[in-house]
C-alpha positions in Angstrom: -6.9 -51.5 11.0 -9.6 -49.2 9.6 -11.1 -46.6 11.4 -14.6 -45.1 11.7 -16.0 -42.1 13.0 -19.9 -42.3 14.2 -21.9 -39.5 14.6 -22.7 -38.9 18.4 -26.1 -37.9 17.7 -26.8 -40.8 16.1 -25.3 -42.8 18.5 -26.9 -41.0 21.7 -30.3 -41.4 19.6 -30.3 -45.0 19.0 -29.5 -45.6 22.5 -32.0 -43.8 23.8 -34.6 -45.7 21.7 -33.6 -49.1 23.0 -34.6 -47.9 26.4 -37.5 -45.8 27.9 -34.9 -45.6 31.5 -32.3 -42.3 31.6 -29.8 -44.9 31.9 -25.9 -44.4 30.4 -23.6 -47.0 31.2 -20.3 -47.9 29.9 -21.4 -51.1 28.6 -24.7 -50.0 27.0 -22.4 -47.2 25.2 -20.1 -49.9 23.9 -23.3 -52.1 22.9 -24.7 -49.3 20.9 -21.8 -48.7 19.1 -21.0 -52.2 18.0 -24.3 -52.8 17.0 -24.3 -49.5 14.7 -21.3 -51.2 13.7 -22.6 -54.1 12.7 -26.1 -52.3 10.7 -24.7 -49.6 9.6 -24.0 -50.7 5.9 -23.1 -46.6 4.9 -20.4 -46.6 7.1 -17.7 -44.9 5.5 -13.5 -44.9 6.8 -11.6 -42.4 8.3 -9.8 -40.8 5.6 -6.3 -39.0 5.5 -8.3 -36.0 3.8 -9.9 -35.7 7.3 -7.2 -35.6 9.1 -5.3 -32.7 7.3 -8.4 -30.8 7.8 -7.7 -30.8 11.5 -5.4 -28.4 11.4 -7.1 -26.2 9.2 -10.5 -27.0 11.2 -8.3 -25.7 14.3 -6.9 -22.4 12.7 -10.3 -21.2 11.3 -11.7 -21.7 14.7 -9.2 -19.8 16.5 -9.7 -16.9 14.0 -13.5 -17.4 14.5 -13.2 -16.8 18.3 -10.4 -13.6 17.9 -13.1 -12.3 15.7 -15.7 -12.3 18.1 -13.7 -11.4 20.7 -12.3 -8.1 18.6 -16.4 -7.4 17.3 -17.1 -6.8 21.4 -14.0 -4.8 21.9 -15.0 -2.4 18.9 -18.5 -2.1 20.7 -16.3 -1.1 23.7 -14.7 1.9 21.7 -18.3 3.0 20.4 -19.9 3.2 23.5 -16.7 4.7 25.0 -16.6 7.4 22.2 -20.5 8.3 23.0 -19.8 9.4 26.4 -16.2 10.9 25.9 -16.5 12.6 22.2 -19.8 11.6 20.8 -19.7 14.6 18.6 -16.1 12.4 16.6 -18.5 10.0 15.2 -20.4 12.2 12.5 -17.2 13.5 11.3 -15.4 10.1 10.5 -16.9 7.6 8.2 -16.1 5.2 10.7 -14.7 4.7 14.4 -13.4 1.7 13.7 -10.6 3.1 11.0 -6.7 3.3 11.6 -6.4 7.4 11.8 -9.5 7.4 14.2 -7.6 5.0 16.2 -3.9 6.4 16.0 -6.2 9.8 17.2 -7.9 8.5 20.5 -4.9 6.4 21.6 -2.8 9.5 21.5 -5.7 12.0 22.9 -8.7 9.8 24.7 -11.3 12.2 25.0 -12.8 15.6 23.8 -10.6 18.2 26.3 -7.3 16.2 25.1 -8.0 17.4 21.7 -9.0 20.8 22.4 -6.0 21.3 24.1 -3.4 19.9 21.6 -1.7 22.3 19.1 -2.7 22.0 15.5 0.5 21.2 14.0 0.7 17.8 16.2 -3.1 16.9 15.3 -2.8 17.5 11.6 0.4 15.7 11.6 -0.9 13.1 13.6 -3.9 12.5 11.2 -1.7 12.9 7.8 0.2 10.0 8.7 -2.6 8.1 10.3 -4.3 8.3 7.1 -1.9 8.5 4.7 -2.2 11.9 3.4 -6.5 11.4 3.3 -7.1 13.9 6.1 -5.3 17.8 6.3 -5.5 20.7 8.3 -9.2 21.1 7.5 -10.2 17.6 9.1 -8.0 19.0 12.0 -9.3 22.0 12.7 -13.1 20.6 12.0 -12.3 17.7 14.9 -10.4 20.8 17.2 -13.3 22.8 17.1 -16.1 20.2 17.8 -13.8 19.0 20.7 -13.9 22.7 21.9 -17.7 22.7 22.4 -18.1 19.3 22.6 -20.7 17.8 24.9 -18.7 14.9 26.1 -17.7 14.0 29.7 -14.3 14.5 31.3 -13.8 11.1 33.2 -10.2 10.0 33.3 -11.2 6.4 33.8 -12.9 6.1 30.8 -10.0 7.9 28.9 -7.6 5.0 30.0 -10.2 2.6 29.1 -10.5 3.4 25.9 -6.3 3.7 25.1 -6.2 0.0 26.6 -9.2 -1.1 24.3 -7.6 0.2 21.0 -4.5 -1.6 22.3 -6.0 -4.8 22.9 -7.9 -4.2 19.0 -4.7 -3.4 17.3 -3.4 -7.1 19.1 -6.1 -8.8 17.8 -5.2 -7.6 14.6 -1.9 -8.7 14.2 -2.9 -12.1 15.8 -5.8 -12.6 12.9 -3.1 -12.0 10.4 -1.0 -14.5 11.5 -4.1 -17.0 11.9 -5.2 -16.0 8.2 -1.5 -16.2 6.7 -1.4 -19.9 7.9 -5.1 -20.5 6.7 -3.4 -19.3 3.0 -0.9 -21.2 3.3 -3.1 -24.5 4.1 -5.2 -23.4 1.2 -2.7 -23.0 -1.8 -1.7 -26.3 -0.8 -5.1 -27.8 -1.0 -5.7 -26.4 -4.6 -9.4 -26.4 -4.1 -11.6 -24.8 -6.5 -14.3 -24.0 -3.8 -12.6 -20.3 -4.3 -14.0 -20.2 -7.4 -17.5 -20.5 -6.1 -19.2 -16.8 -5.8 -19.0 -15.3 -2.4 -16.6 -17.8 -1.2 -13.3 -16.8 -0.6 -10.0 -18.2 1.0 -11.4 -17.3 4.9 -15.2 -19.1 4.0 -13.7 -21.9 1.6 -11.5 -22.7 4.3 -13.9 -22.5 7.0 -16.8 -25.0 4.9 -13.4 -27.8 4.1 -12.5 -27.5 7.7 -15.8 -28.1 9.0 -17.4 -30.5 6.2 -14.3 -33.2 6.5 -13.8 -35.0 3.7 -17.0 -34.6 1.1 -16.7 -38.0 -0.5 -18.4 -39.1 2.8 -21.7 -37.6 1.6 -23.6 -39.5 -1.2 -25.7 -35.9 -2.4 -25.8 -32.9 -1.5 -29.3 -33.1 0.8 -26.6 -35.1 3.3 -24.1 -32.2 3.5 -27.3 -29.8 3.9 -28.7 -32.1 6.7 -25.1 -32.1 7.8 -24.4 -28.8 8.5 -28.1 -28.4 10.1 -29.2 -25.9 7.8 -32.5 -28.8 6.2 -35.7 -27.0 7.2 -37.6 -29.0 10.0 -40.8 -30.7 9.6 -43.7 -31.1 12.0 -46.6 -33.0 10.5 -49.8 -35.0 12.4 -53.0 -35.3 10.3 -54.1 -32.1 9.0 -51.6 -30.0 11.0 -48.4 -28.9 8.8 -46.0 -27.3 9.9 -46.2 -23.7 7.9 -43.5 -22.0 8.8 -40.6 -24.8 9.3 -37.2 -23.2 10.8 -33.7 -24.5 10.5 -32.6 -27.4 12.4 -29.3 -26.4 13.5 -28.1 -29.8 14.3 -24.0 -29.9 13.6 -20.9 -27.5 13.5 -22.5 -23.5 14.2 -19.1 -22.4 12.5 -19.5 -24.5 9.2 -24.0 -22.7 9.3 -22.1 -19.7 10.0 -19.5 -20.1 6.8 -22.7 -21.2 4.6 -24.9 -18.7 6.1 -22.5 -15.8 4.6 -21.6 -17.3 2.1 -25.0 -17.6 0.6 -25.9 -14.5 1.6 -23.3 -13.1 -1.0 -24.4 -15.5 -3.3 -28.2 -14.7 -3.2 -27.5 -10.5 -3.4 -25.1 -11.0 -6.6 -26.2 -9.4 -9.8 -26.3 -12.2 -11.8 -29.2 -15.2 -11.7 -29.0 -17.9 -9.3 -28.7 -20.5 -11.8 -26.3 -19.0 -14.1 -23.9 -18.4 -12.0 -24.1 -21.7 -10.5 -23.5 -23.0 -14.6 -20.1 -20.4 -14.3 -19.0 -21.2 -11.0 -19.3 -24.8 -12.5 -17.7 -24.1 -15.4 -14.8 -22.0 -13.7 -14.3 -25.1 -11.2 -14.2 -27.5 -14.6 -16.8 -29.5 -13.1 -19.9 -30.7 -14.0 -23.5 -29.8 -11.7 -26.1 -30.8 -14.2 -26.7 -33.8 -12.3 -27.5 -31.9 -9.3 -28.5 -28.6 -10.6 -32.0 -30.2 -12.2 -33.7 -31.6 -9.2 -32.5 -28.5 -7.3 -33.8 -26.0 -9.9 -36.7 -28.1 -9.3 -36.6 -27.7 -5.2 -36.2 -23.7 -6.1 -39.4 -23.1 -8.5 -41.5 -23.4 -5.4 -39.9 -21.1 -3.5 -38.7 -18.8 -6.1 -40.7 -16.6 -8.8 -38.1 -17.6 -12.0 -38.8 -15.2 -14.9 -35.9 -17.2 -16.6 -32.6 -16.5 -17.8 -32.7 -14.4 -20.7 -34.4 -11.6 -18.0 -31.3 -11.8 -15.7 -34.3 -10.9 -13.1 -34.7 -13.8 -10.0 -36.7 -12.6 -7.3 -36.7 -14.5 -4.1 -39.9 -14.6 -1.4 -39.3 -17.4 0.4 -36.5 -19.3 2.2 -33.7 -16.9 -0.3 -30.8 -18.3 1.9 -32.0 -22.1 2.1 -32.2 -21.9 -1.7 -28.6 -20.4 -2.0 -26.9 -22.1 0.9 -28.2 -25.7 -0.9 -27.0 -24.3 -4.1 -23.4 -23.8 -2.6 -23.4 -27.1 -1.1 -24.0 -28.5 -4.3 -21.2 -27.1 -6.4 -19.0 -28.0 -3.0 -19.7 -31.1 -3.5 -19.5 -31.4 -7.5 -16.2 -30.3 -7.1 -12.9 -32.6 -6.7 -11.5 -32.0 -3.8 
């Protein structure tokens, strides 16, 4: 028996248009569905495609959420560093780096360092950073922890040891998650890699999401999918000037596109021509598409053309790109 898979929104919209009552019944459900069932002509089957994107739709939101989860537990360290050794910060390029680490879990706070013995902090920050920091980056953190201006609160101290803990956790869980979202991937084949600023972690993140793309008949339906289609207000002679993003559908697949095109619209090269190179690299062909979206583009985009290399964007930048990416995903054969 063949399967189907309905949009919800659609379905929760058409019922409610039948009806001016906030009614929901079991039957009227089942009523709605058979008759979108019945009109529906674009009604497309459930796929096998779709269903090995489960499990990659499950992995790369698991790794979204330990993300997330590791972004607020950095913030944790930062704020605890400010009030423990807030002078630590200008001397490291970063916190969040594995010899600033291995340093606060072994000696939380400015009066742990001041007290330690040279030999066991340069030691401790050779290894830490593999040979990157000496006895001069020890002896420049020992004497700012001497006349530091940072508080002496146990509490915080142990805080900030169990923080690290729980980061360096989340780190080896997120390369588990992202050596099974490899795996997946190389078995796939798909040449969505080979799209600028998309790499294994995005690629998988927009196949997860998206399903199976021979669903979508252009590229405007995988846009309007992912609920990144500008809105539209219009009555009379009010238009809408300033129309904002929809954000109908998946947040993770607007979240994969969103960064995704915003690497794409920063490159160095043109929009257009590397949409041509990414096509060519993926052996596909986006002419078709590439014309009336060149032509969507010219009104948001001052071109200067292609033998300037120069493409300066104004207005809606990341619509322009993220529709761009959406149309060399969906030129390319999965």
């Amino acid at each position: 028996m063949t399967t189907y898979v309905l949009n919800p929104l659609r379905t929760n919209l058409y019922r409610k248009s039948l009806s001016l009552r906030k009614r929901k019944p079991d039957r009227a459900d089942a009523r709605t569905i058979a008759a979108m069932l019945l009109s529906d002509v674009g009604l497309k089957p459930y796929t096998a495609t779709a269903y090995r994107n489960e499990e990659l739709k499950s992995l790369t939101r698991y790794r979204f959420d330990r993300v997330k989860e590791r972004a607020q537990l950095k913030q944790s360290v930062s704020r605890l560093v400010c009030i423990l050794f807030p002078e630590l910060e200008k001397m490291a390029p970063t916190l969040h780096s594995a010899s600033v680490y291995a340093l606060l879990s072994e000696f939380p706070g400015a009066e742990q360092i001041a007290d330690t013995h040279l030999t066991r902090l340069k030691a401790l920050l050779a290894d830490a950073s593999r040979g990157r920091y000496g006895r001069d980056m020890a002896v420049e953190i020992r004497d700012a922890a001497r006349c530091s201006i940072g508080s002496r609160i146990p509490a915080k101290s142990l805080e900030l040891q169990h923080t690290i803990h729980l980061i360096r956790e989340l780190d080896a869980e997120i390369g588990e998650i992202e050596t099974a979202i490899h795996a997946i991937m190389d078995e796939l084949r798909s040449p969505i890699t080979t799209i600028p600023g998309i790499g294994y972690r995005m690629g998988a993140m927009i196949l997860a999401e998206s399903g199976d793309l021979s669903r979508f008949d252009s590229p405007d339906e995988l846009l309007a999918y992912a609920g990144m289609s500008p809105s539209t207000y219009q009555s009379g002679k009010l238009k809408n000037c300033y129309p904002h993003m929809e954000k109908r559908g998946s947040r993770y697949l607007r979240y994969a596109l969103y960064n995704a095109a915003n690497m794409f619209a920063t490159g160095t090269r043109p929009l257009p021509l590397t949409w041509l190179r990414s096509g060519l690299k993926a052996s596909i062909t986006t002419l078709p598409y590439l014309t009336p979206l060149r032509n969507r583009c010219v009104s948001s985009l001052p071109w200067r053309g292609l033998e300037s290399h120069i493409v300066r964007q104004s207005k809606f930048p990341l619509f322009s790109s993220s529709e761009g990416l959406l149309t060399l995903c969906f030129s390319c054969p999965f």
